[in-house]
Backbone bond lengths (Angstrom), bond angles and torsions (degrees), N, CA, C in turn:
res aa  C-N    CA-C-N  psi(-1)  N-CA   C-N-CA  omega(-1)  CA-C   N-CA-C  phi
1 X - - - 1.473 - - 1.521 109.55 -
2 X 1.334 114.85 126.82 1.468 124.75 -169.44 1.688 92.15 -118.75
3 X 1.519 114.54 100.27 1.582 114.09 175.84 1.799 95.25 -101.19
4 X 1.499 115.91 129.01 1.262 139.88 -167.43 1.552 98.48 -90.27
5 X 1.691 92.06 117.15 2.184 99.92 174.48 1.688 86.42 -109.51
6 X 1.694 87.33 132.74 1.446 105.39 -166.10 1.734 96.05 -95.12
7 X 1.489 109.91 152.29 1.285 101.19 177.16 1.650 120.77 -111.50
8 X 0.935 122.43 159.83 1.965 118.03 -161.53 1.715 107.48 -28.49
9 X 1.373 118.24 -34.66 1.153 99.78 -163.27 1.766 111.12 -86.98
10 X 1.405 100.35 -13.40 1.376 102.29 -168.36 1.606 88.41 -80.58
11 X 1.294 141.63 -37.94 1.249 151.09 -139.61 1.132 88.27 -87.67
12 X 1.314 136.63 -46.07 1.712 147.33 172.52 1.976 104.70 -50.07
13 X 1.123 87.86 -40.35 1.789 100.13 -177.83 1.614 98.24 -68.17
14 X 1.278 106.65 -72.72 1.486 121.30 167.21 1.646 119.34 -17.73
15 X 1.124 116.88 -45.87 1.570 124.91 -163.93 1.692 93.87 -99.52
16 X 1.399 111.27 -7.85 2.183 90.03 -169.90 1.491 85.17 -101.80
17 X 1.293 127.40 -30.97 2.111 124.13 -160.21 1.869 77.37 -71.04
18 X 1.597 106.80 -53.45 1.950 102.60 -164.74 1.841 116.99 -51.97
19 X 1.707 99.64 -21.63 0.885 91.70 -163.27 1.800 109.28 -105.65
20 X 1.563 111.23 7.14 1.245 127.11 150.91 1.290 118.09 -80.26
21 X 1.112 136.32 -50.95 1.286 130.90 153.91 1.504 126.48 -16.01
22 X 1.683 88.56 -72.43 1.716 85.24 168.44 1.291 131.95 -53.80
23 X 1.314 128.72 -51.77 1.186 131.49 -176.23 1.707 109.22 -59.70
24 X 1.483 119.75 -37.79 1.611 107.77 160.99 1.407 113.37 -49.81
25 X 1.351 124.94 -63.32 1.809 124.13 174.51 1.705 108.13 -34.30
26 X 1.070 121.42 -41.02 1.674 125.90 -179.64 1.819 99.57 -72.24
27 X 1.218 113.15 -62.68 1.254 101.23 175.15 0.973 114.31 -49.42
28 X 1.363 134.06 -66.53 1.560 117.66 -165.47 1.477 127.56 -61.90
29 X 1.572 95.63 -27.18 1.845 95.21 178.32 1.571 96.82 -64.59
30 X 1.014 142.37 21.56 1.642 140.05 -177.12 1.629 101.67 -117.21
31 X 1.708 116.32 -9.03 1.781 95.43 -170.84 2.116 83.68 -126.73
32 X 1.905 109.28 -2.23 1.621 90.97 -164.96 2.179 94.97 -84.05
33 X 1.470 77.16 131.03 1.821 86.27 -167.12 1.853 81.50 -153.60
34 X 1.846 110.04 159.83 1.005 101.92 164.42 1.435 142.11 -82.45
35 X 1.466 124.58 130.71 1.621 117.51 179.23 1.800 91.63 132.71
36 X 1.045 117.04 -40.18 1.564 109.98 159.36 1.481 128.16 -55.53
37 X 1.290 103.52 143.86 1.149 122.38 -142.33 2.192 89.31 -98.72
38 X 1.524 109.83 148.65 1.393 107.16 173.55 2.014 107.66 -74.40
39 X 1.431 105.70 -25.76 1.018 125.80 179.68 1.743 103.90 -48.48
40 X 1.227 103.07 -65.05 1.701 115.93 -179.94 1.717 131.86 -67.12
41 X 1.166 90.96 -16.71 1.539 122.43 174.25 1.707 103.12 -65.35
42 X 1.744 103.83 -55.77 1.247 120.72 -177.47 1.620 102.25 -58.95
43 X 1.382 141.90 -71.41 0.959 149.05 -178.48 1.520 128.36 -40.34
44 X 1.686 97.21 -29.02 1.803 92.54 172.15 1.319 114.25 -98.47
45 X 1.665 120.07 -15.17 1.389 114.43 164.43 1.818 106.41 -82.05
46 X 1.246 123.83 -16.36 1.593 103.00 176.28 1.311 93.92 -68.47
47 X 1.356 129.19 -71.00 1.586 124.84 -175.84 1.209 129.93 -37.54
48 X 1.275 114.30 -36.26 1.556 102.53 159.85 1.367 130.53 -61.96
49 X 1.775 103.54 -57.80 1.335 114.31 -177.33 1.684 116.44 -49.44
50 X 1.651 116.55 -33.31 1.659 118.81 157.64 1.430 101.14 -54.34
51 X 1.031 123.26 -67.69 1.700 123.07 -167.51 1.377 115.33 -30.77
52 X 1.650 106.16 -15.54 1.661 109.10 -157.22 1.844 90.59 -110.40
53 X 1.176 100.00 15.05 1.745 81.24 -169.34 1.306 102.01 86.11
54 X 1.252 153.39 32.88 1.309 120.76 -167.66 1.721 91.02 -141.95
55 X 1.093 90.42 171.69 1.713 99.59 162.58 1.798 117.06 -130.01
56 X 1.588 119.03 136.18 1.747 99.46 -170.30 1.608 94.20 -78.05
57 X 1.312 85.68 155.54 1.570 114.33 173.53 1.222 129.98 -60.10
58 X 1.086 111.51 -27.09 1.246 128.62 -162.58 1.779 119.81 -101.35
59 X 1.214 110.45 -15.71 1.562 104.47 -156.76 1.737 93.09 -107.56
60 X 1.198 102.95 120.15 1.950 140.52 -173.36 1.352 88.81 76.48
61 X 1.424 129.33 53.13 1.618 119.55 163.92 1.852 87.74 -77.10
62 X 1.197 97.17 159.46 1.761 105.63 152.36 1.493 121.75 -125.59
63 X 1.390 103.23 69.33 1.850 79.62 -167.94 1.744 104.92 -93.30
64 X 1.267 122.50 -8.39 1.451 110.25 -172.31 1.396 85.62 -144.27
65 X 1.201 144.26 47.73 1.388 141.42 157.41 1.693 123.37 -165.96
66 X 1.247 98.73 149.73 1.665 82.29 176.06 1.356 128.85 -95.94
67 X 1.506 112.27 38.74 1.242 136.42 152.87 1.256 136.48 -127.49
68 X 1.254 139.91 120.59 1.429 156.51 146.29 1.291 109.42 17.92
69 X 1.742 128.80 88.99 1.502 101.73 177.76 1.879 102.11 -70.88
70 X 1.403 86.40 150.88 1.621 122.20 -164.05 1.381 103.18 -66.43
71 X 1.308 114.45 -52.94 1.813 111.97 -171.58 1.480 120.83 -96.91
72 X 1.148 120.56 -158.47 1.689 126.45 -163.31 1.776 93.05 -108.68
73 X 1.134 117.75 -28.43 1.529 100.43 -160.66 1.871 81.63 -156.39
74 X 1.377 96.75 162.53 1.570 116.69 -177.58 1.201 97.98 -91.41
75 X 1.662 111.92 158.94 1.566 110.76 168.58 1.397 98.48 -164.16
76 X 1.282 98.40 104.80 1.510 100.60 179.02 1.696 128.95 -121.66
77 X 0.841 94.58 112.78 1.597 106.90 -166.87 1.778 135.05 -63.71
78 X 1.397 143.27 103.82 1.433 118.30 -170.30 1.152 102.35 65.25
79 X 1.263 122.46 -152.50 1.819 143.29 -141.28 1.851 83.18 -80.34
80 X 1.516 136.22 6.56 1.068 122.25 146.27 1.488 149.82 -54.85
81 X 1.322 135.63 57.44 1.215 140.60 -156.00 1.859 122.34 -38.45
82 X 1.555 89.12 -68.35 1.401 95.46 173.78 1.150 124.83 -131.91
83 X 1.266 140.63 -149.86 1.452 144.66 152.75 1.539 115.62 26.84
84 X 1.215 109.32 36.42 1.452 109.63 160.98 1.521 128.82 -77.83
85 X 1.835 109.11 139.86 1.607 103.88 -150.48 0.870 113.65 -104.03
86 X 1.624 140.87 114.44 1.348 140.96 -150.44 1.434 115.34 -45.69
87 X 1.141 137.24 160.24 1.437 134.94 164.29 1.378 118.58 166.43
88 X 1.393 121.09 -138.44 1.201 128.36 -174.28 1.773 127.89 -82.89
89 X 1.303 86.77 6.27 1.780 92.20 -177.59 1.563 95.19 -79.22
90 X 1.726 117.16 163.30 1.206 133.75 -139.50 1.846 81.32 -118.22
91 X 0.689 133.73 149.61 1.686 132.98 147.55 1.701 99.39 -96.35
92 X 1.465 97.04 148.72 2.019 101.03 -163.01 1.496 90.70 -147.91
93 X 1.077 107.53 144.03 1.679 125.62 -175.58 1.447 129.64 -57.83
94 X 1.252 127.49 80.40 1.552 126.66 -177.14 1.593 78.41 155.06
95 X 1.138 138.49 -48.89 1.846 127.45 170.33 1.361 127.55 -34.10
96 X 1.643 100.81 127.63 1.870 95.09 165.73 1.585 104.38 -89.95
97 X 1.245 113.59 -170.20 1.244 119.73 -151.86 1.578 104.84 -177.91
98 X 1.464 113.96 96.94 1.560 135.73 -177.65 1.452 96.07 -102.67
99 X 1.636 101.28 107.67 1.093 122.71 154.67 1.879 123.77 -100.58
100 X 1.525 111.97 122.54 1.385 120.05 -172.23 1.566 93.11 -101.41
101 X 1.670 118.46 151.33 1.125 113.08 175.72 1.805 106.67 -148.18
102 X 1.492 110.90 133.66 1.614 89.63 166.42 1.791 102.28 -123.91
103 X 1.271 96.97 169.35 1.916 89.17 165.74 1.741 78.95 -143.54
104 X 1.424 90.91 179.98 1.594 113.82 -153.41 1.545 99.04 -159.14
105 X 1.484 107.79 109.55 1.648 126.52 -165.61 1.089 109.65 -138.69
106 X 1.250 127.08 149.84 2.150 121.15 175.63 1.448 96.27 26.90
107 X 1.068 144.17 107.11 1.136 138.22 172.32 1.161 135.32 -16.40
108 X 1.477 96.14 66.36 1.844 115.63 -179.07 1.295 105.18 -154.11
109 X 1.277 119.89 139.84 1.492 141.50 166.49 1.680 122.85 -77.71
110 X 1.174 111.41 159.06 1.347 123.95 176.63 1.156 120.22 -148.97
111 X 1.326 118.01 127.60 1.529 109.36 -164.54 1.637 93.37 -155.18
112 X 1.764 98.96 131.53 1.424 121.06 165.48 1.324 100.25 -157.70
113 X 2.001 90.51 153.24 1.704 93.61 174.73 1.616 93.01 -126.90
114 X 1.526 104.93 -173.09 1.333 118.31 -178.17 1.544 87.59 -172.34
115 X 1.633 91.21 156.45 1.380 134.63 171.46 0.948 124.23 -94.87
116 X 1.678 144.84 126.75 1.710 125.48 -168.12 1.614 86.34 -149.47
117 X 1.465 83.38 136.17 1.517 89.22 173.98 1.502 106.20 -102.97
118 X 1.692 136.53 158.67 1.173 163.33 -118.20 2.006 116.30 -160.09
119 X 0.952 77.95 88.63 1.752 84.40 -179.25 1.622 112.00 67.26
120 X 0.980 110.96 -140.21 1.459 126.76 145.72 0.963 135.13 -14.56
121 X 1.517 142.77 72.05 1.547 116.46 -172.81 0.980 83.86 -122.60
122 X 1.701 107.67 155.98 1.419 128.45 132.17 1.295 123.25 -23.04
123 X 1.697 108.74 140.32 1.799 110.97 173.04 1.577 96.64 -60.69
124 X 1.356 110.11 -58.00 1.742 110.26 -166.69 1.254 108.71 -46.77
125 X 1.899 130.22 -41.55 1.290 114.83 174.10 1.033 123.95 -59.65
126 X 1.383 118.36 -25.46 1.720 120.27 -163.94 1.155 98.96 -86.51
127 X 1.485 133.78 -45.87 1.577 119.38 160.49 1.764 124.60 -73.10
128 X 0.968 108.54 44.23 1.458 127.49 160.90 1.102 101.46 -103.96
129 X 1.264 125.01 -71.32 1.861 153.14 173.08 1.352 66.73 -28.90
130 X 1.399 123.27 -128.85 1.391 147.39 -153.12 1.408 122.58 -6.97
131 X 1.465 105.18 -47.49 1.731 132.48 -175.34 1.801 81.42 -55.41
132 X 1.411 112.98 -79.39 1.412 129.59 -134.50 1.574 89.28 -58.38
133 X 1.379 119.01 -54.45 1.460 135.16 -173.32 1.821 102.15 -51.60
134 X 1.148 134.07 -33.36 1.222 130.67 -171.98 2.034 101.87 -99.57
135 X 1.021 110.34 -40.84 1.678 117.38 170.51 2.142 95.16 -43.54
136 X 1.401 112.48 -56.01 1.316 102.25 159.45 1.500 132.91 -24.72
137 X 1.305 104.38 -81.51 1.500 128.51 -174.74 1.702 103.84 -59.00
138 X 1.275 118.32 -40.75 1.381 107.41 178.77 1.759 110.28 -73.74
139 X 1.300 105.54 -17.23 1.500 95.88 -169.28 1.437 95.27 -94.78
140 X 1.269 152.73 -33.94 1.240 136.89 168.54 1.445 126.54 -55.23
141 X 1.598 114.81 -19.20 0.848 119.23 158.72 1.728 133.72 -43.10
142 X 0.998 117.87 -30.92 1.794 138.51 157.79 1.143 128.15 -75.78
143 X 2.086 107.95 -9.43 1.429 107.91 -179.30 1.687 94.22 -101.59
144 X 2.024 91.29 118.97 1.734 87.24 -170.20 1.743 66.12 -167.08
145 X 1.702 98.47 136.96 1.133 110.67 156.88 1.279 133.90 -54.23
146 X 1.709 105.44 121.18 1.562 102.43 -159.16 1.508 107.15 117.49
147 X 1.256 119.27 -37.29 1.248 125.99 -165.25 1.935 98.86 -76.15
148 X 1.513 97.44 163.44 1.445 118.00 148.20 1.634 140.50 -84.39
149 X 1.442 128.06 125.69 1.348 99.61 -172.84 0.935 130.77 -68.58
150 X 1.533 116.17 -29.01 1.914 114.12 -172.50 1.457 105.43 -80.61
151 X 1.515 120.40 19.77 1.616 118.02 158.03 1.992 108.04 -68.88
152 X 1.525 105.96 -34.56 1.099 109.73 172.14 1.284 137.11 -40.21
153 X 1.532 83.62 -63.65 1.788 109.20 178.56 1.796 95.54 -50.85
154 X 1.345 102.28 -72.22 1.353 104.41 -164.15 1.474 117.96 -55.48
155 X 1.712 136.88 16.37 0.975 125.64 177.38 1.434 101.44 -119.05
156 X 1.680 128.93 -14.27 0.879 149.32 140.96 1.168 126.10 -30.20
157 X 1.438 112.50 -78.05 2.022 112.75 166.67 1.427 102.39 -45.87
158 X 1.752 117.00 -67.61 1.986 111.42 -167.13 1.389 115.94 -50.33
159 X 1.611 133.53 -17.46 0.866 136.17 154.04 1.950 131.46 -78.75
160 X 0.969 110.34 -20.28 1.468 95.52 153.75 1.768 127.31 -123.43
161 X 1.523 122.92 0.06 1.121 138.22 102.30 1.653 119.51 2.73
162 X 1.150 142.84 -67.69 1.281 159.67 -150.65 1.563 97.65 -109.53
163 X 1.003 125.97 -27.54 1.775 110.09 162.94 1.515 114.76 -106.85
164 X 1.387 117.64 16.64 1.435 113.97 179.32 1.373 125.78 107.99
165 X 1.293 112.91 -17.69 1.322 114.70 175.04 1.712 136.93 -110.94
166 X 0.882 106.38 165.01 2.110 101.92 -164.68 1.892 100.52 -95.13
167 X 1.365 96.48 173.97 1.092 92.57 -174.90 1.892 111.84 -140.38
168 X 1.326 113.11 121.06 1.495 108.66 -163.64 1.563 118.12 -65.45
169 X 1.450 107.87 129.18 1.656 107.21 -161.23 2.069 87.52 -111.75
170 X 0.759 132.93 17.56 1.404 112.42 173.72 1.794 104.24 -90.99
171 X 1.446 104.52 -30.37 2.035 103.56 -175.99 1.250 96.86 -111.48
172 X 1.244 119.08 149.97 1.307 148.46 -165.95 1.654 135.44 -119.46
173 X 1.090 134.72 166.52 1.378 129.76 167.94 1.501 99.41 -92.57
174 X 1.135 136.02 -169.58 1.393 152.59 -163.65 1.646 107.36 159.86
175 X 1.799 100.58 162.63 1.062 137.74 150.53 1.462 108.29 -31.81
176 X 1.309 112.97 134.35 1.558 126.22 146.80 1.428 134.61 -136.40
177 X 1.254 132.08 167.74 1.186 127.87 -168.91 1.457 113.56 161.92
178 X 1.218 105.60 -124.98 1.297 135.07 170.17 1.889 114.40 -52.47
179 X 1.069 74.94 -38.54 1.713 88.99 -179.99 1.632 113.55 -134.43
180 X 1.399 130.02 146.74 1.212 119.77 -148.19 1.552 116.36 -77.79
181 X 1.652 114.35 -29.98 1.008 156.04 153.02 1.669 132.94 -88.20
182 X 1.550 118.84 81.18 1.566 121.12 -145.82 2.195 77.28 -123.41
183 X 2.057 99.19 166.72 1.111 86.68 174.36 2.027 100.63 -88.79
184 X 1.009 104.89 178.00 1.581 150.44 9.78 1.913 101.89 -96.11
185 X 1.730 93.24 148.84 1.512 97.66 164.12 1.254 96.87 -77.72
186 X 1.771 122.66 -178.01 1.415 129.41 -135.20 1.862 91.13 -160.45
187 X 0.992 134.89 23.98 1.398 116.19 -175.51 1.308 104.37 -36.01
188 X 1.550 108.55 156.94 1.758 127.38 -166.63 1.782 89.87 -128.53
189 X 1.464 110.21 41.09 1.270 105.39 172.11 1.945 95.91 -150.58
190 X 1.207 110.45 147.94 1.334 116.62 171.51 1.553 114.18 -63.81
191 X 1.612 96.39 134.65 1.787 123.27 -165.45 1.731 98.45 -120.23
192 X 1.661 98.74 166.34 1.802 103.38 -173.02 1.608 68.60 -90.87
193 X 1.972 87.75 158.96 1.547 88.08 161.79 1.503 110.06 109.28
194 X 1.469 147.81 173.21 0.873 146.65 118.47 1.711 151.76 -75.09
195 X 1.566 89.51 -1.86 1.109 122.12 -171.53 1.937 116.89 39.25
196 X 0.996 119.39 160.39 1.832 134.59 -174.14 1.535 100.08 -38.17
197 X 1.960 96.19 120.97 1.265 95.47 162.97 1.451 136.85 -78.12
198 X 1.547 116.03 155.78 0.837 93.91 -150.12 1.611 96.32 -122.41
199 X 1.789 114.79 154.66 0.898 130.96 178.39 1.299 158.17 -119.63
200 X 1.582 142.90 143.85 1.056 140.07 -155.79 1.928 107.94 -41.20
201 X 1.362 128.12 131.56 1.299 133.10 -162.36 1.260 126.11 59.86
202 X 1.669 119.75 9.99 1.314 104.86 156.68 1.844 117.08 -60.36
203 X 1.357 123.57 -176.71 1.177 129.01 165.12 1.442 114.08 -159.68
204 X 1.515 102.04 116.50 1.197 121.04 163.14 1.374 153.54 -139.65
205 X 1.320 114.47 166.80 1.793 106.60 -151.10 1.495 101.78 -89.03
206 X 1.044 143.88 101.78 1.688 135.68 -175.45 1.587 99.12 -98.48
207 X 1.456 111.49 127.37 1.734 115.08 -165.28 1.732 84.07 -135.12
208 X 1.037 104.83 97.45 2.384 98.86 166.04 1.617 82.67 -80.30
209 X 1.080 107.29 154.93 1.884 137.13 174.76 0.989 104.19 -143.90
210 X 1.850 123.60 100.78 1.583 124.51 -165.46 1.455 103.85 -118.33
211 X 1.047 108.18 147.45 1.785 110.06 177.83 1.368 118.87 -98.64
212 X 0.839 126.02 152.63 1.763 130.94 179.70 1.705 99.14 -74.22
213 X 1.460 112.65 -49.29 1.684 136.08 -178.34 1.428 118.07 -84.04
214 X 0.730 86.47 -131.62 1.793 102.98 -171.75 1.546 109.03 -87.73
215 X 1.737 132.19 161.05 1.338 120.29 -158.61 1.551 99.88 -103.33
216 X 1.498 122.62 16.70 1.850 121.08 -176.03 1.468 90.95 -93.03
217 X 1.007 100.05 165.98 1.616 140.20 -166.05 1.645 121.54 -138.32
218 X 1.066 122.88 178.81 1.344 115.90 177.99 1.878 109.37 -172.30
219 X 1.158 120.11 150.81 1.729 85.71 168.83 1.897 85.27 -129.12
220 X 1.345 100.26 166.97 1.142 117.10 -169.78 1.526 116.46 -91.36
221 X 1.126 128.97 176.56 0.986 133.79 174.42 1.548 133.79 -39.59
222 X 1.209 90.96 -54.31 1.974 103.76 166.48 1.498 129.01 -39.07
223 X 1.569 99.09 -23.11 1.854 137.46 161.24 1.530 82.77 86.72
224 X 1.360 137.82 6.51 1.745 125.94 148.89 1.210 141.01 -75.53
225 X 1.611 97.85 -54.54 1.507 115.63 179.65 1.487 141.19 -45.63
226 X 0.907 113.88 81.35 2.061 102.20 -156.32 1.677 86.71 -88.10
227 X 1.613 118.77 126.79 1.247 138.16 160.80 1.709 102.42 -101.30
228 X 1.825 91.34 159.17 1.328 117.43 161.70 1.998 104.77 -56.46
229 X 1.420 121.28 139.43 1.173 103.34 156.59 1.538 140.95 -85.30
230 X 1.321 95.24 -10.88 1.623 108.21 170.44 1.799 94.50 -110.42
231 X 0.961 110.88 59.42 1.671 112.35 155.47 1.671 116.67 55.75
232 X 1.614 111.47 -16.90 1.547 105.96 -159.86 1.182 90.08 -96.51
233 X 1.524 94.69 172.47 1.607 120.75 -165.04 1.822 117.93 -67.95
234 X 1.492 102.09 159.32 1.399 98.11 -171.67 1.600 92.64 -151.22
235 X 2.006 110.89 141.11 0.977 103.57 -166.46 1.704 90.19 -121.77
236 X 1.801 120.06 147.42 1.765 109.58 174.00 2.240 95.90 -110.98
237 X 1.130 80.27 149.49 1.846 77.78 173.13 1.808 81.70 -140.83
238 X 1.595 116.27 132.46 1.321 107.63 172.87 1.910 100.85 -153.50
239 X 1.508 98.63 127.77 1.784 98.63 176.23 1.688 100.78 -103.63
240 X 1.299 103.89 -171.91 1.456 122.04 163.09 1.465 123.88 -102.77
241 X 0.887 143.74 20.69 1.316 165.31 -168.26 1.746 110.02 -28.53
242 X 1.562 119.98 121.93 1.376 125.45 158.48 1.118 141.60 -116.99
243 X 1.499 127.40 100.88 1.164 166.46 171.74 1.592 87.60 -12.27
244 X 1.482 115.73 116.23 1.729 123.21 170.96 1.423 97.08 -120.94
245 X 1.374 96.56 -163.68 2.021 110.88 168.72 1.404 125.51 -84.69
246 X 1.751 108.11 -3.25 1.130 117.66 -165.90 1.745 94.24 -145.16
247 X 1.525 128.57 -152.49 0.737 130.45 177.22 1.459 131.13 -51.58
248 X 1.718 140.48 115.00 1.349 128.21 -174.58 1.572 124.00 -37.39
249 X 1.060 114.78 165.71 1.274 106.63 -163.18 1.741 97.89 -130.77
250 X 0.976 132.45 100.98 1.789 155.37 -172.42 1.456 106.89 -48.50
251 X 1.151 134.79 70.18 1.855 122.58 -148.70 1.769 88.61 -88.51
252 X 1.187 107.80 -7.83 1.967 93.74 -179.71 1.960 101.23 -108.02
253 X 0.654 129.24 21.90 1.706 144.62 167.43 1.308 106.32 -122.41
């Protein structure tokens, strides 16, 4: 395992793709309403993210298939976990809605996701949202130079674990940078070991993916789609995070 310490200028690169990213997630939580299409969702974050200089990350990536995902950004809906492929499905009122996003600038990536809830939700959905979003924040908490990574993972599971819910161990956080997908992988579940320490200017993407149900997965036919296998809901919260001497530093927030 070759984990990449980025140096000021790449880290400068690092913080403008993270910080395009974000500002697409802000835009779009401004058009996700019901009767919109995932299809259209895709189209105003590609246009922006060009607008920015950038190119998205994501569209003919191959990282878990041997095809090209099709759109600019993921959108995965309900018992949709990840890699959902933009199009003609409707978003409808009482739905969450996990949006993944990368952009791609000076030859550096940026990648964050978020969860948005849609009219109506359920209390239990909205503390899914919440759970998954804080399983984040507690697990970066361990990313500190000096530290170990599978302190991560493991604060990750005890945190959504502890309100009832499982946490999907087949997809992962990872490395970013240079390449969209860099090592180290990142399980958001406790590992033997302490796993690679870790160090000042690494950068990495920490994504928990928590289930309302049970912690299996499945992906569908399209060879993208990873669903819940018992149908229930699943929420992703994911930053870009860089490893300092002191507290990480959130370059897509």
């Amino acid at each position: 395992m070759a984990i990449i310490v980025k140096n000021p200028q790449q880290i400068e690169y690092m913080r403008e793709s993270n910080q395009i990213v974000k500002r697409t997630h802000e835009l779009l939580e401004r058009y996700i309403r019901p009767g919109i299409t995932t299809g259209e969702l895709d189209a105003i974050a590609e246009e922006y993210i060009i607008s920015q200089g950038a190119t998205p990350s994501f569209k003919g990536y191959k990282a878990h298939a041997d095809i090209g995902f099709p759109g600019s950004i993921c959108v995965s809906i309900n018992e949709e976990v990840i890699h959902g492929i933009p199009g003609i499905k409707q978003v409808k009122d009482g739905d969450i809605v996990s949006i993944d996003i990368g952009a791609y600038k000076n030859g550096h990536h940026g990648d964050a996701a978020r969860t948005f809830a849609v009219g109506d939700v359920l209390p239990l959905y909205l503390k899914l949202i919440e759970v998954t979003k804080q399983c984040f924040f507690n697990g970066i908490d361990c990313a500190r130079d000096g530290g170990h990574l599978h302190m991560i993972g493991a604060a990750v599971q005890d945190t959504a674990e502890a309100a009832g819910f499982s946490v999907v161990r087949e997809f992962v956080g990872h490395g970013v940078g240079q390449n969209m997908h860099e090592d180290p992988s990142i399980p958001n579940t406790r590992q033997p070991g302490r796993g690679p320490r870790l160090l000042k200017g690494m950068t990495l993407a920490i994504e928990p993916m928590v289930n309302l149900g049970k912690a299996d997965v499945r992906v569908l036919k399209d060879k993208w789609t990873v669903v819940t296998k018992d149908g229930k809901r699943s929420a992703h919260y994911e930053n870009t995070i860089l490893v300092t001497d002191g507290a990480p530093e959130i370059l897509s927030l």
